[in-house]
C-alpha positions as CSV (number, residue, x, y, z in Angstrom):
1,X,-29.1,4.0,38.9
2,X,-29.0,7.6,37.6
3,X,-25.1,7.4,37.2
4,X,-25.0,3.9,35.6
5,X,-27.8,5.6,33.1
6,X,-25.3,8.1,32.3
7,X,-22.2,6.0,31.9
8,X,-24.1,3.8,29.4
9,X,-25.4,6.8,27.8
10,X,-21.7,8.2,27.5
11,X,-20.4,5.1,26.4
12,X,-23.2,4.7,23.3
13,X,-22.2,7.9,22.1
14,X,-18.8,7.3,21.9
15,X,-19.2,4.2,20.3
16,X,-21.1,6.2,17.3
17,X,-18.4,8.4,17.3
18,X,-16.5,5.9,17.0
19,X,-18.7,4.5,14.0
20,X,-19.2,8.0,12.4
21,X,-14.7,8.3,12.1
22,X,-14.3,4.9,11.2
23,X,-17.1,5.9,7.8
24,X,-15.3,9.1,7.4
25,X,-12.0,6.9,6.8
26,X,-13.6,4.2,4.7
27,X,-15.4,7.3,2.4
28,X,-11.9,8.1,1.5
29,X,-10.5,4.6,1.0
30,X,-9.8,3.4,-2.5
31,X,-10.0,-0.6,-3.2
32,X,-8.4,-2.6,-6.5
33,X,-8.9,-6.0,-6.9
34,X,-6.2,-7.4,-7.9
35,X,-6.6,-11.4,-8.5
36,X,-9.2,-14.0,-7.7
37,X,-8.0,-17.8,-7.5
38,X,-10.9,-20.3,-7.7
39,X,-10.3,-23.5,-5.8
40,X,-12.1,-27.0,-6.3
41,X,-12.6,-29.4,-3.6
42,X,-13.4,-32.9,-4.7
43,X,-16.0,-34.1,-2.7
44,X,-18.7,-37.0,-2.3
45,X,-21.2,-35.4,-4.1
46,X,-18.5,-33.8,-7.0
47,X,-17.0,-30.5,-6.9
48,X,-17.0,-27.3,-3.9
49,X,-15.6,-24.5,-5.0
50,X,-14.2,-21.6,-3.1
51,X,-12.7,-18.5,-3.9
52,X,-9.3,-16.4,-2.8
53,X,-9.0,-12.8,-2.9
54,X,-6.3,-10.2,-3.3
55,X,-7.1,-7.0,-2.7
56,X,-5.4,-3.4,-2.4
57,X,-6.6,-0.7,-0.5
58,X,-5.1,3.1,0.0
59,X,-6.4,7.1,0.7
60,X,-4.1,8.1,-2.5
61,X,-2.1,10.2,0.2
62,X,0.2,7.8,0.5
63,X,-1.4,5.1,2.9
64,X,-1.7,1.3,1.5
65,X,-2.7,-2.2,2.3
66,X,-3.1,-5.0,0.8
67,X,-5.3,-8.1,2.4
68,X,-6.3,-11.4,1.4
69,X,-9.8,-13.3,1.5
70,X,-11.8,-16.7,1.3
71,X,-15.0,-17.8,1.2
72,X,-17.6,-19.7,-0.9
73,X,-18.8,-16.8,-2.6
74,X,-16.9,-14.2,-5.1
75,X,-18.1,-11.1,-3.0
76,X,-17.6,-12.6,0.4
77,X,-14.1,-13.3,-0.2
78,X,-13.8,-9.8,-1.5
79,X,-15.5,-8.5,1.3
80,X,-12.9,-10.4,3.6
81,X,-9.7,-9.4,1.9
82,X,-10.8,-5.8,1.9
83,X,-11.5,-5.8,5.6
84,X,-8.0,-7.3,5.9
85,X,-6.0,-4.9,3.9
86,X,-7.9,-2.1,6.2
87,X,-6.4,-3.4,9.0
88,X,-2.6,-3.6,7.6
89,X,-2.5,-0.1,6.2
90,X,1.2,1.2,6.2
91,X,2.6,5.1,5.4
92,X,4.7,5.8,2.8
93,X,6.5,8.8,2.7
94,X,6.1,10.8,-1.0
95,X,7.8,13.3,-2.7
96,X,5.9,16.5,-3.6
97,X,2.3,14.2,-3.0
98,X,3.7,12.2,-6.3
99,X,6.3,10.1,-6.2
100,X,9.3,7.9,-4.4
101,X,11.8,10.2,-2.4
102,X,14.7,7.3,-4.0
103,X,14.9,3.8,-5.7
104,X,14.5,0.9,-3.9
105,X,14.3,-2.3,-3.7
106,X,12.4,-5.2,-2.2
107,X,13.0,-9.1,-2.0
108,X,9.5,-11.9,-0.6
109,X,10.7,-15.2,-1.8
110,X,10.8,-15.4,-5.0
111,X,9.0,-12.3,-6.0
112,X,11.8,-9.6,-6.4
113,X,10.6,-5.6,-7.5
114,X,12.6,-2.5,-8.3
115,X,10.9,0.7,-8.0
116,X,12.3,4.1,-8.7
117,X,11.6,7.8,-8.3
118,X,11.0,9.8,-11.6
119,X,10.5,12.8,-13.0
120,X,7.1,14.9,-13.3
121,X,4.8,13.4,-16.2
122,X,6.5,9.9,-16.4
123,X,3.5,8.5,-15.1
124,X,3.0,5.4,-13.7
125,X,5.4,2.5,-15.5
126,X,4.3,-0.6,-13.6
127,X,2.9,-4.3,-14.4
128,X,-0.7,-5.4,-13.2
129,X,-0.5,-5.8,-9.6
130,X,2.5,-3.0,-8.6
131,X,0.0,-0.6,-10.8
132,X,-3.1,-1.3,-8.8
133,X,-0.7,-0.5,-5.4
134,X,0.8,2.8,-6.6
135,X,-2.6,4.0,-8.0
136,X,-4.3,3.5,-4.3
137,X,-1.3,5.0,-2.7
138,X,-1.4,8.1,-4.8
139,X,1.5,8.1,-6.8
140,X,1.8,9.7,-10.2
141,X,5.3,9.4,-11.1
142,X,7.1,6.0,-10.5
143,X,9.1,3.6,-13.0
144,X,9.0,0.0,-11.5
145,X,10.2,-3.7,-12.6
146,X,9.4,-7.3,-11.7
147,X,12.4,-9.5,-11.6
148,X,11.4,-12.4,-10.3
149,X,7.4,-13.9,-9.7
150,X,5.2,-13.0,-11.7
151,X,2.6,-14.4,-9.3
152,X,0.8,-11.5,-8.4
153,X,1.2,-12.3,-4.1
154,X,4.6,-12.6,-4.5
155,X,5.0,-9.5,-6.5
156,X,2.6,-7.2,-3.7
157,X,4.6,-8.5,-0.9
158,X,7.8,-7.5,-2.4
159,X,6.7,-4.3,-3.6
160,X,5.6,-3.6,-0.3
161,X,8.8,-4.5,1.8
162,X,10.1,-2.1,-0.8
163,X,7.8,0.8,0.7
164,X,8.4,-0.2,3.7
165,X,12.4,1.0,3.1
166,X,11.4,4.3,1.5
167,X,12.3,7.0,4.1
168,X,11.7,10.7,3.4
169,X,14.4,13.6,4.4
170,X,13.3,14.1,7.7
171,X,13.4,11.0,8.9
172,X,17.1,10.9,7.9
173,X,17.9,14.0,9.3
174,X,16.5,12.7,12.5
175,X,18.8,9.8,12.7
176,X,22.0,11.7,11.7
177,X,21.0,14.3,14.0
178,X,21.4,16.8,10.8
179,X,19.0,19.5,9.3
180,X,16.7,18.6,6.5
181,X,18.4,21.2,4.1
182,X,21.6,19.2,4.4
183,X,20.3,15.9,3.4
184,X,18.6,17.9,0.4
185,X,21.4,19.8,-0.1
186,X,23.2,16.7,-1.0
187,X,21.3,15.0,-2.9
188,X,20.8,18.0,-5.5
189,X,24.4,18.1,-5.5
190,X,24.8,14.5,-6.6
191,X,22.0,14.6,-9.2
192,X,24.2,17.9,-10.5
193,X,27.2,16.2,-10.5
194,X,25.7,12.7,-12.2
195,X,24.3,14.5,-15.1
196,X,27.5,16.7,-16.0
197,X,29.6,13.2,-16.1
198,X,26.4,12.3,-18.6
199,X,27.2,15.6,-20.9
């Protein structure tokens, strides 16, 4: 009896554990809300409406979701798609805590985003919903374009398979079996080159 006492005991406290990280994360979690579709379902007795959510989460250290919600009620559904872009969190790799190591692109049906690295005190150069991503993630520096849908689900899923092809130094270096300072290296030598053919 004693040792079941304990094992219960053991296993409460580590679920508050648990509890007390999972708060500690959610303190430091920023949420946008980026767009709220109203739906109408004709019924017997007239109209039901119900509500969609989009929402983007992120720590501004360069972790960001996004998550989508439903429910009868405006706050409800927001509640949902918050909980849902917690759960889908990915990690994007910054330069200097501020912006995109490259440019990239990203393609989700008909929804098509460029987004490109820039220099410090550009700011943030982005339409409504690409905006509310980069602000969550952190970024301060970024120049981005919509070139396709403007609908605003479209547009986060394609800005997001963009992220997901932004790889930092190290990562390549890893893969090319090379040191960072190479990679680096390189690329300071191309930007050198690129602007004297400017001049």
């Amino acid at each position: 009896m004693a040792r079941t006492a304990n094992s219960e005991r053991r296993r409460n406290s580590e679920k508050e554990n648990d509890r007390e990280e999972r708060n500690e994360r959610d303190e430091e979690i920023v949420d946008k809300l980026v767009h709220i579709n109203r739906v109408a379902k004709v019924v017997k007795g007239g109209r039901r409406f119900s509500f969609a959510a989009l929402v983007v989460v992120g720590d501004m250290k360069g972790r960001v979701g996004f998550g989508t919600g439903k429910a009868h009620e405006v706050p409800e559904a927001i509640r949902k798609a918050t909980e849902d872009a917690k759960n889908n969190m990915i990690r994007v790799p910054l330069r200097e805590g501020r912006t995109l190591h490259h440019d990239v692109n990203g393609v989700f049906g008909a929804g098509k985003v460029v987004l490109r690295s820039a220099p410090a005190g550009t700011g943030i150069i982005a339409g409504g919903p690409m905006r509310a991503v980069f602000e969550t993630m952190g970024i301060q520096d970024v120049v981005a374009k919509s070139q396709g849908s403007a609908n605003p689900h479209n547009m986060i899923r394609a800005t997001f398979a963009a992220l997901k092809n932004v790889s930092s130094p190290r990562n390549v270096a890893a893969k090319r079996g090379k040191k960072v300072g190479d990679i680096v290296a390189r690329r300071e030598g191309s930007v050198a080159q690129s602007a004297q053919a400017k001049e």
